[in-house]
Every structure is written in structure tokens, then in C-alpha cells.
N, C-alpha and C positions, 0 to 999 in steps of 0.2 A: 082598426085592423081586426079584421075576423082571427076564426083560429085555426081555419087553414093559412092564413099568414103567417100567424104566430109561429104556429108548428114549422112550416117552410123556412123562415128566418133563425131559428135555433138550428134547423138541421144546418142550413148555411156556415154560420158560426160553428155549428161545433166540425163543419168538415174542416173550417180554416183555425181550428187549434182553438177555435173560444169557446168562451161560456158565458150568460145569464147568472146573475148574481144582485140576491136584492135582500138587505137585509138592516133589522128596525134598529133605529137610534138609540137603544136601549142598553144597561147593563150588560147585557149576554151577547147583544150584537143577535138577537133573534131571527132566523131564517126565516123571510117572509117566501121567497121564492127561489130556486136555482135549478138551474136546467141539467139535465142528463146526464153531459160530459163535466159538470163539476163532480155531481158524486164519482161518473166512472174514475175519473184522476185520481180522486181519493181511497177510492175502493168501499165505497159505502152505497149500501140500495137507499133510493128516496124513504124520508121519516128517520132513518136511526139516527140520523142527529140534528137537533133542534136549533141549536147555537151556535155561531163562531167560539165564542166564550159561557157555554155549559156550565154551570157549579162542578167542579171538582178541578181533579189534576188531568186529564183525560181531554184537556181542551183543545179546537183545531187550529184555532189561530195562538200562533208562540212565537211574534212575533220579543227581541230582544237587541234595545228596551221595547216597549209596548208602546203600543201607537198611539198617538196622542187626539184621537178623536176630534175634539176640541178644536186644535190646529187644523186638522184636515176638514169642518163646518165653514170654518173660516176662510180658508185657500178656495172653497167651492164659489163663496158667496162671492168671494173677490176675482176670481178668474170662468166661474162657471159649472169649474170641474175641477178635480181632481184628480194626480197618480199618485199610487203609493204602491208597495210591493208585500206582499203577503207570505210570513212563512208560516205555512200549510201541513198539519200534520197527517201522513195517512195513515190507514186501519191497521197497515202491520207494520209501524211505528218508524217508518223513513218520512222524510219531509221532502213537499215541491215548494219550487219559491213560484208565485205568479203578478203578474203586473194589474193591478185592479183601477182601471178606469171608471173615476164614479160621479154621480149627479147626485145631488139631495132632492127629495120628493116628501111632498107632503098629502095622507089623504086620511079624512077621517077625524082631523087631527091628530096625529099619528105623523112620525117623520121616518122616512128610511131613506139609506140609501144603496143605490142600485148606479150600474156596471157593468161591463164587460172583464172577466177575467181573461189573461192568457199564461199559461206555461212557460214561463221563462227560467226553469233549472238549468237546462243546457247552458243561455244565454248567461246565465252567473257564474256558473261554471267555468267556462270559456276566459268571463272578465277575470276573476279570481287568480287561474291560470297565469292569462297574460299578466298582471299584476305582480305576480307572483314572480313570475320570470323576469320581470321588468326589474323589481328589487334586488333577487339576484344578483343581476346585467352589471345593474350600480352597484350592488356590494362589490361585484366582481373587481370591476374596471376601477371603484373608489379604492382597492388593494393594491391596486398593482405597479410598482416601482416607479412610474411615469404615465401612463397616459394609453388612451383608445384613441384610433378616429376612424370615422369611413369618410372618403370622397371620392369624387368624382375620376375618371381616369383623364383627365384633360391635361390641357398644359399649366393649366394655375392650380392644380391639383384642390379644387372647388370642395369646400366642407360641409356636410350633412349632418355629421356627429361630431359633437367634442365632450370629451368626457370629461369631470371634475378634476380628476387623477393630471389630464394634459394642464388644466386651469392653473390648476397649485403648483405644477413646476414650472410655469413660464410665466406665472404672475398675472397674465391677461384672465381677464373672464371670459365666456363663451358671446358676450354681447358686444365688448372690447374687439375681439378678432373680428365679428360681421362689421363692424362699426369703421375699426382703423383699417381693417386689409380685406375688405368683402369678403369673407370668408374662405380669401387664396391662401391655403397654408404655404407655397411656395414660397413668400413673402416672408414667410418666418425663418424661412432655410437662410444660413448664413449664403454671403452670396456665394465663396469660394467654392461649395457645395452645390450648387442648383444644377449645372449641370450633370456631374457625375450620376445625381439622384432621378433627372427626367430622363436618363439612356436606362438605370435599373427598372425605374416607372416600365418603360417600353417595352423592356425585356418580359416584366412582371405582367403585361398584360397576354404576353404569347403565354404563359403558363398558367396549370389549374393548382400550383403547388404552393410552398408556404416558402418566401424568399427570405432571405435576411440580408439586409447593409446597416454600416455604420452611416452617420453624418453629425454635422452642428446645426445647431437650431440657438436664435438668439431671443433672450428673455426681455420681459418687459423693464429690465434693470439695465439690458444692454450685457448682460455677463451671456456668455457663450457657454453652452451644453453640449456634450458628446450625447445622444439617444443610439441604441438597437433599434433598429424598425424589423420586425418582425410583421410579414404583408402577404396576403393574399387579394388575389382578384377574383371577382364573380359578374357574372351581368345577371339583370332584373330581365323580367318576363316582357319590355319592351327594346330589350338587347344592348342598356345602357353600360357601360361597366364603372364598377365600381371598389375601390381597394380600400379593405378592409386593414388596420394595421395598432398593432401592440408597439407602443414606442418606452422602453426601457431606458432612464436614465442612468448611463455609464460614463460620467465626467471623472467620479472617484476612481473607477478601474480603469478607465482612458491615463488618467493622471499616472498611477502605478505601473501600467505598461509601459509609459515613457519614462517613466526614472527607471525602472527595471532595463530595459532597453541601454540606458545609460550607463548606468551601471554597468553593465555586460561591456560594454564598449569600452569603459574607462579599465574595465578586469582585463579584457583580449589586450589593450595597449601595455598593461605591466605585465602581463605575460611573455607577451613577445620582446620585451627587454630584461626579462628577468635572467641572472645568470643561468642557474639551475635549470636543465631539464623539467618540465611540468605536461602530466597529463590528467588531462578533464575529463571525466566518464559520467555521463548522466543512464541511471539503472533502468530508466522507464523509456525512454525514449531510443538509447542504446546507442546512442549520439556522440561519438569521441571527438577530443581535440588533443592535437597535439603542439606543445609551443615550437616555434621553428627551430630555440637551441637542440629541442627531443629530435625532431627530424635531423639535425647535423649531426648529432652525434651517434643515433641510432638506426640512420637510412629514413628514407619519405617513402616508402613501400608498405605500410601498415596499413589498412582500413580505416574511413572516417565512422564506418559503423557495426555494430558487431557486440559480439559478447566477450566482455574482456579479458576471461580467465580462455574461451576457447582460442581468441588469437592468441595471446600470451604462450599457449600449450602450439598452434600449428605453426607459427612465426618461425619459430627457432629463436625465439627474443631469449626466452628464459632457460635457464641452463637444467638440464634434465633430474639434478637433483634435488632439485629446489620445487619442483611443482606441487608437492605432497604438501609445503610449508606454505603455498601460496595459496592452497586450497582454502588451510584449514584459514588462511586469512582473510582472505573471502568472503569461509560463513559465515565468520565471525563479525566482518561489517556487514552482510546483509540483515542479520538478524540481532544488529545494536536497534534501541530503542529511547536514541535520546535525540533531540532535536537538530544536537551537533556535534559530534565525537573526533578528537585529536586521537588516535591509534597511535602517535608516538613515529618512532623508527622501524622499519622491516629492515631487513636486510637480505638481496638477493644478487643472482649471479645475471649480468643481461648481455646480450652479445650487440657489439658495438657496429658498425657501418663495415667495418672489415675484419669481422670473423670472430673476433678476440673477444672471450666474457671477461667483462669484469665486475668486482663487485660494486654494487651500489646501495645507498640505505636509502629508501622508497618513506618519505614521511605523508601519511593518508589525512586527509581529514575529510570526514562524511556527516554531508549537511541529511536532512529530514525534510520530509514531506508535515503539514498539520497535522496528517492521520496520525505520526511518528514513525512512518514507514521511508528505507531509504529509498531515496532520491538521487541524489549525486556525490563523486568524489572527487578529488582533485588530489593528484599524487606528487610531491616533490623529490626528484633524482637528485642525489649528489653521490658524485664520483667517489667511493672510499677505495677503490682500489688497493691503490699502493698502501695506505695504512693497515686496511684489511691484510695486505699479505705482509707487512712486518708483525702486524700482532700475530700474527699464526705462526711465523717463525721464529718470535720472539714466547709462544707459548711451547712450540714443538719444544723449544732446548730446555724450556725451563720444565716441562714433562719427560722429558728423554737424556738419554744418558747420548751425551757429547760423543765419545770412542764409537759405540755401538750402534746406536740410534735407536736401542729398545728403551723400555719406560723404565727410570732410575727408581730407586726405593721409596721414595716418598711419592711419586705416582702408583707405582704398584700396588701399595699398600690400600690408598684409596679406591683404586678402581676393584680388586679384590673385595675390601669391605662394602664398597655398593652394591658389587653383586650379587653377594649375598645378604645382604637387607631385601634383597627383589627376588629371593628363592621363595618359593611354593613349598607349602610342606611336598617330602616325598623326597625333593628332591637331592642328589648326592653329586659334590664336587669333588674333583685331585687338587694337590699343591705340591709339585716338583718342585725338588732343591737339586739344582747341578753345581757341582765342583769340579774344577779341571784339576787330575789328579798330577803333581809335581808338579804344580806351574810355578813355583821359587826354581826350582833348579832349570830349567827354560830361561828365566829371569837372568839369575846368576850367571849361567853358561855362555847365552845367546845375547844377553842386554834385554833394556826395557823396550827397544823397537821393535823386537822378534816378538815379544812378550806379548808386545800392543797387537804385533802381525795375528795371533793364537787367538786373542779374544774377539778379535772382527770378524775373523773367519768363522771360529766357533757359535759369534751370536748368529751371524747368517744363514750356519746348517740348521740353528735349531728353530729360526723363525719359518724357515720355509718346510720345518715336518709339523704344523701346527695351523688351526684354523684361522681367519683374520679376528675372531670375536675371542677368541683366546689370549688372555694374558699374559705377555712373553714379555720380562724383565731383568738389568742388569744389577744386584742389589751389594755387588762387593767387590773386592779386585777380580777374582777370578768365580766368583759365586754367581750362578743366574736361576730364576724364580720363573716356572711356569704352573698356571692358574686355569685348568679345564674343567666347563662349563658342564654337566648334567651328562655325566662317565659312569661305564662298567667298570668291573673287575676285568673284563676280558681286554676292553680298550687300554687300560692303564697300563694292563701288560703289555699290548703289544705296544704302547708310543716308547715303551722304556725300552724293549730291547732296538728299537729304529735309533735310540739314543745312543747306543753303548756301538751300535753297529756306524755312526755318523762317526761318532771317534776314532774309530778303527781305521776310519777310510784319510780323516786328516791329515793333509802332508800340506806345510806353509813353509820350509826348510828345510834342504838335502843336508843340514848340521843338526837336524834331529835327528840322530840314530835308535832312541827310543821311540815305542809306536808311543801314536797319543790316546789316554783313556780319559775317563770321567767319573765320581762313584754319585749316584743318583739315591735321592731320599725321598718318600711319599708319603702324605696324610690325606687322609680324606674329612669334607665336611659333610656330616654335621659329627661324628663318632668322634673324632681325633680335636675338634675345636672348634666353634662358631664364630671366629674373626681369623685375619691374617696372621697376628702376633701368637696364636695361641696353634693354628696350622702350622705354620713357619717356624716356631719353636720345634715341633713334632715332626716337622720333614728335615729338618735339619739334625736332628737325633737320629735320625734313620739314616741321611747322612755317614754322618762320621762313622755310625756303626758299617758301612759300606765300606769306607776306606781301611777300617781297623781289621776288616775281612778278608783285605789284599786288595781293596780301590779295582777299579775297571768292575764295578758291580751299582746292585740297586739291591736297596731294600722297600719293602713296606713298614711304614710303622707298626711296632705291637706294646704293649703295657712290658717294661722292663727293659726295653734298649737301649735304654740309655746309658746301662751301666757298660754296655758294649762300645758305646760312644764315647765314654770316657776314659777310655783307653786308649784313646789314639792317641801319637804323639807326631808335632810336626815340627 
């Protein structure tokens, strides 16, 4: 070959990506020749480097491990030639990898060998890449609760891929299923299933989106599996289609649904025999039940869903005083923090099928969500009605005085002293002492039924010149105790003279010829005494010194009246 050939065959080669390369059997791997486009690749002008393997660290060939020369003599002699791949260092210290096709040659005595290189970075790249993704693919799909596959969109739903993931849950191997079911996974589908699955199949193929169905799939043991098919369809670039799908194994949560299910069913059946009223509130879903006894007793007009404290308020279920106490019940179960909470008894007012509240105790219990966040309740009614209103009437009498219906002295006393346990500095109360002035000779005169007629009448003026949060009490025969809450000087005066003026108007028998009076005593707290016994001492001093003044009067207590008070005589 001349060397206008030569020349023209290099240029060849190097327009198709190659190069000339020829270099001695020696140590250093010594550059006997290489053409144009090897140094261009490398970034080096012909002569600055002598060697593949140069003395130093600065070497071009780093290949790792290192090539084993030896072996590649060997592979020529026995095949002709040789490949092997070259990694290449260039001049500003990045590497090409390239594919070195070589001959051995001998001239001179002298052996080299010589090649064609080509640039195959991209091409390692590339493998590396896919590789790369491919390990992935499999770490992926070797994670995932059950299994991958892609097939075919046909009617044997025809397999391409089976992943290791599908292998381990079904026992078969991926050579197993070509082997005993040609690779028809429909074959795997319990049969009960096959249909339901090739009308999804169908469906799945009109859509570019990511479907989901349950089914059973049966394993190489014969045991039956619940799988998630989570599936998409795509076609290939000759319009085949093919469904891609994540097959999650849910026989454990399949199982738990159907006992949960059961469960629920065996709850609804003792519900609906249970005596007691019961209603079921779920907080997330807003989902109510009501047992049929609740609907008989309460009317079937409530909502199956809804917020239950707002129907409870627009229903008219619940009695308008009560909502304040139902509130704070409420917050109370929304923000428990325990898995499962007994709240015990409520007690509320609920309006029945025809009008009438009565009372009920509402027993709660609130289950939890895992978070610890509530979930649901379930409320048990029972009727206390009628108990509830003996015990209030059986407390009324034992707080209130029988004749009068004001609070007798052993309530007054208490509600007086709690009052004042809950004063604020600052603030200033009264303690009226009334006395019906001659009520023995009324007595004597008239009898004890007139007598009785004086003090009904009398408690009734004086409950109705007084506020409801005012304590108005009967604490003797003819002695009554009033207890005003956070008073002037100017109020006290004026409730005392409406007092003296009630008495004046009293007539409960044309056989009283005398008008009727009263003589009125006042303390105030905190000056005159910090408790009842020590006020009511002090207004009953002021008291008597009223009667001892000619009765049909009031006094205020001062330091020394009592010496005035004890001078009365009755």
C-alpha cells in the first residue's frame, strides 16, 4: 500500500470514529505508531507521549485491574485477534474508555501489537446506565409486598415479566409458570375471579390511567391469596398493548376486613335488641346510627349524618339548658387521649317523640384511632326520669323549709358560706335578719293557722323584692335571713325601706286589727364578719336593737349595739 493509501485509509477510519494504534510488546507498552485521531481524543500533539505505560504516575493506560498482556498473546494466537477495552487517560485528566481490536506482529524481531481503536464512552455509559436501572428495577420490585408483572392485553393475559417478588408469594418460579401454564397468568386467577378480572382487563385497556381491583390468585400450595392489582396499560411502538401491574399482597387485611365486617354485624344485631336507647357516632366520617329503641323513643327524624353536638343544638332533642354542659362534654371527648375512654354517666334533659323532656344519663364510651386521635362513640340512654325528679324533690325539701319553700338554716348557711369563699378582694356583701314584729300575739290571738297564714305570705313579699341569685331564707319561727350579693350603702337602704313598706301593705286577716311590721338588722361582709355565724350574729344584734327602738324599724350594725339589743324584752 503506498502512502497515498495509507493516508486515505486513516482519514477513512478516523471520519468513522477510529483510529490506528500500534504499540511494542514491551514494559511500557512503547508507541510504535498511532494515528491523528488517537492523540486528537486524547488531547495530546503527536511525540509528547511515548508510552501507553510511561515511568511515572502520569500513565495513559489505567486500566483497573491491569491488563493482563499475557492472556491477551494468548487469545490472539488462539483466535487470531483480540478485544479488549482501554481506559484512556486524557491531557486534562478525564478518561475515554475505547474498544482496541488487535493483531500481534512481528518485525525485526521485535513484537507489537496493533489495532483499530474506537471510542466507546458513550456506549459504557449507556450499559452502565441501563444496568444501573435494571438493579434498581429489581431492588424495586424485590421490595414490594407481592410482586410486578407486565403482559400481554389478551384473553390469557400472556407474561413477559415476572418478578421475583411475584415468585416468593406464589411459590412457583418464573420457569415453573412458562413450564405448567405457558405463561397464561389467567390460569393463576382463582377461577371464581376470571371473569370479573378480563371485564377490568377491558375496561383497563380504554384507559391511559392507573386502575386498581381486588382478586384471588392461587399458589403453588393450593392456599388462596387476596393481591391489589394496581395496573396500567400502554402500547409499544408496534401498537401492541400491554398492562403493566404492582400486585400487592392483602390476604392479612382481606382477612381483617371480614372479621371487622363481622363484627360490625354481630354489634348492629345486639344493638337492635339491646333495651337501652344507643347511639353510634363515628367523628371522622360523621356517620350516625341510631338503635331502633332510640328512633321509638325519640322519633326517626334525626340525620343519619351530620355533626352531633350541631343536630343535638337544631333538633330540639336537647333541652336548652343543658347545651352549655354538653359542650363542654364534647371537648372533653374530642381531646381524650387514650385508646379507649368510659366517660362514665352524663346526665341530660332530651325531648321524647311527643314533646316531653325528660331526663336521661347518656353513658359515652370513646374508642381511638392508632394516632390516639378520636374516632368514634357510642352513647347508652337510659331513662332516669322519674328518679331524677324524685331526687330533686327529695333534695328541694331537704334544702328548703317545708311552710315557706325558702332555704331553711342549714342550707342558708352553706350557700352564704360558699359565697363568700368565691368573693374577690374588694368586694362588699349585706346579711338581712327579718323578724315579724308580735308574731306570738297573732299566734295566741289568731291560732297557729293564721300564724302559719303571716309567714307564707310574708316569705312570698320578700322573695319577690329580691334577685333570683340572692339568698332568701327561713331560719326560725318567725325569723327570715336575706344574703345580697356585691351592695352599696345606697342599695341596702333602699331594699330596707321596700321592706318595712311590704309590711305595712300586709293584710292576711280582717281579725288583725293591728297593721303588720317587721324590725330588720344588717351586717355587712367583710367589716362586720367573714362567715355567716359571725354576719348573723351582728345582724341579729342590730336586730333586736330595732325592736328595743319601737320594732317596725332597721338598723345598721355598729360597734356597741348590742348593749341596745339587750334590752329587749319579749
Amino acid at each position: 500500500m503506498g502512502e497515498i493509501d495509507r493516508i486515505d485509509s486513516e482519514r477513512l477510519l478516523g471520519e468513522l470514529g477510529y483510529s490506528v494504534l500500534c504499540v511494542r510488546s514491551d514494559e511500557e507498552l512503547t508507541i510504535a505508531y498511532a494515528g491523528e485521531p488517537f492523540y486528537e481524543a486524547l488531547g495530546f500533539r503527536d511525540g509528547e507521549i511515548t508510552a501507553l505505560l510511561q515511568r511515572g504516575e502520569d500513565t495513559v493506560l489505567r486500566n483497573e485491574p491491569p491488563i493482563d498482556w499475557k492472556r491477551v498473546r494468548d487469545e490472539i494466537r488462539k483466535n487470531g485477534y483480540a478485544e479488549l477495552e482501554l481506559r484512556l487517560i486524557k491531557k486534562n485528566g478525564h478518561h475515554i474508555w475505547a474498544a482496541f481490536r488487535t493483531r500481534l506482529f512481528s518485525e525485526n524481531g521485535k513484537e507489537y501489537f496493533c489495532g483499530i481503536l474506537n471510542d466507546i464512552t458513550l456506549t459504557r455509559r449507556s450499559r452502565r446506565i441501563q444496568r444501573e436501572q435494571a438493579e434498581e428495577l429489581e431492588a424495586l420490585t424485590a421490595n414490594v409486598p407481592g410482586g410486578v408483572l407486565c403482559c400481554r392485553a389478551d384473553e390469557n393475559m400472556t407474561l413477559n415479566l415476572v418478578s421475583s417478588g411475584f415468585c416468593r408469594i406464589t411459590g412457583y418460579t418464573a420457569g415453573e409458570i412458562a413450564e405448567r401454564f405457558g405463561n397464561r397468568f389467567i390460569e393463576i386467577v382463582y377461577p371464581e375471579d376470571r371473569g370479573r378480572l378480563m371485564l377490568h382487563l377491558k375496561n383497563c385497556t380504554c384507559r391511559n390511567d392507573i386502575t386498581e381491583i381486588t382478586f384471588r390468585i392461587v399458589g403453588k400450595d393450593g392456599n388462596v391469596m387476596w393481591v391489589l392489582d394496581k395496573a396500567r396499560c400502554t402500547a409499544d411502538c408496534s401498537g401492541n398493548l400491554w398492562v403493566y401491574s404492582v400486585l400487592i399482597d392483602i390476604t392479612g387485611m382481606k382477612k381483617a376486613q371480614d372479621e371487622l365486617a363481622a363484627s360490625e354485624e354481630r354489634y348492629r344485631l345486639i344493638l337492635e335488641h339491646v333495651a337501652d336507647p344507643v347511639l353510634d357516632c363515628n367523628f371522622k366520617t360523621q356517620q350516625l346510627y341510631y338503635s331502633p329503641t332510640f328512633l321509638q323513643k325519640f322519633g326517626d327524624f334525626y340525620p343519619d349524618h351530620g355533626d352531633i353536638l350541631e343536630i343535638a343544638e337544631k333538633s330540639g332533642i336537647l333541652y336548652d339548658g343543658d347545651r352549655d354542659v354538653l359542650r363542654k362534654k364534647v371537648r372533653e371527648l374530642s381531646q381524650a387521649k387514650f385508646h379507649e375512654k368510659d366517660f362514665g354517666n352524663m346526665e341530660f334533659r332530651l325531648r321524647d317523640r311527643n314533646g316531653k323532656y325528660l331526663w336521661c344519663s347518656i353513658h359515652a364510651f370513646l374508642f381511638n384511632d392508632g394516632m390516639g386521635e378520636p374516632e368514634r362513640m357510642i352513647a347508652v340512654v337510659s331513662d332516669i326520669d322519674r328518679q331524677k325528679r324524685e331526687n330533686i324533690d327529695l333534695r328541694r325539701k331537704a334544702e328548703h323549709d317545708l311552710l315557706t319553700g325558702l332555704y331553711n338554716r342549714v342550707t342558708t348557711t352553706a350557700m352564704v358560706d360558699g359565697a363568700i369563699a368565691r368573693s374577690g378582694p374588694g368586694q362588699r356583701h349585706a346579711l338581712f335578719v327579718i323578724d315579724i314584729d308580735n308574731f306570738k300575739l297573732v299566734n295566741d290571738s289568731l291560732g297557729h293557722l293564721c300564724g302559719d297564714q303571716l309567714i307564707v305570705e310574708t316569705a312570698g313579699q320578700i322573695r319577690r323584692q329580691f334577685r333570683e341569685d340572692d339568698v332568701v331564707g327561713r331560719v326560725g319561727g318567725d325569723e327570715f335571713v336575706i344574703f345580697l350579693k356585691n351592695v352599696t350603702s345606697g342599695l341596702v337602704l333602699n331594699k330596707a325601706g321596700i321592706l318595712q313598706r311590704m309590711f305595712a301593705d300586709l293584710q292576711i286577716n280582717e281579725k288583725v286589727s293591728n297593721p303588720i311590721s317587721g324590725s330588720i338588722g344588717v351586717s355587712f361582709y367583710p367589716i362586720d364578719g367573714r362567715n355567716y355565724e359571725e354576719l348573723f350574729r351582728k345582724a341579729d344584734a342590730a336586730m333586736y336593737a330595732a325592736k328595743n327602738s319601737g320594732k317596725n324599724a332597721f338598723r345598721i350594725y355598729v360597734h356597741g349595739i348590742e348593749a341596745i339589743a339587750h334590752g329587749d324584752v319579749r
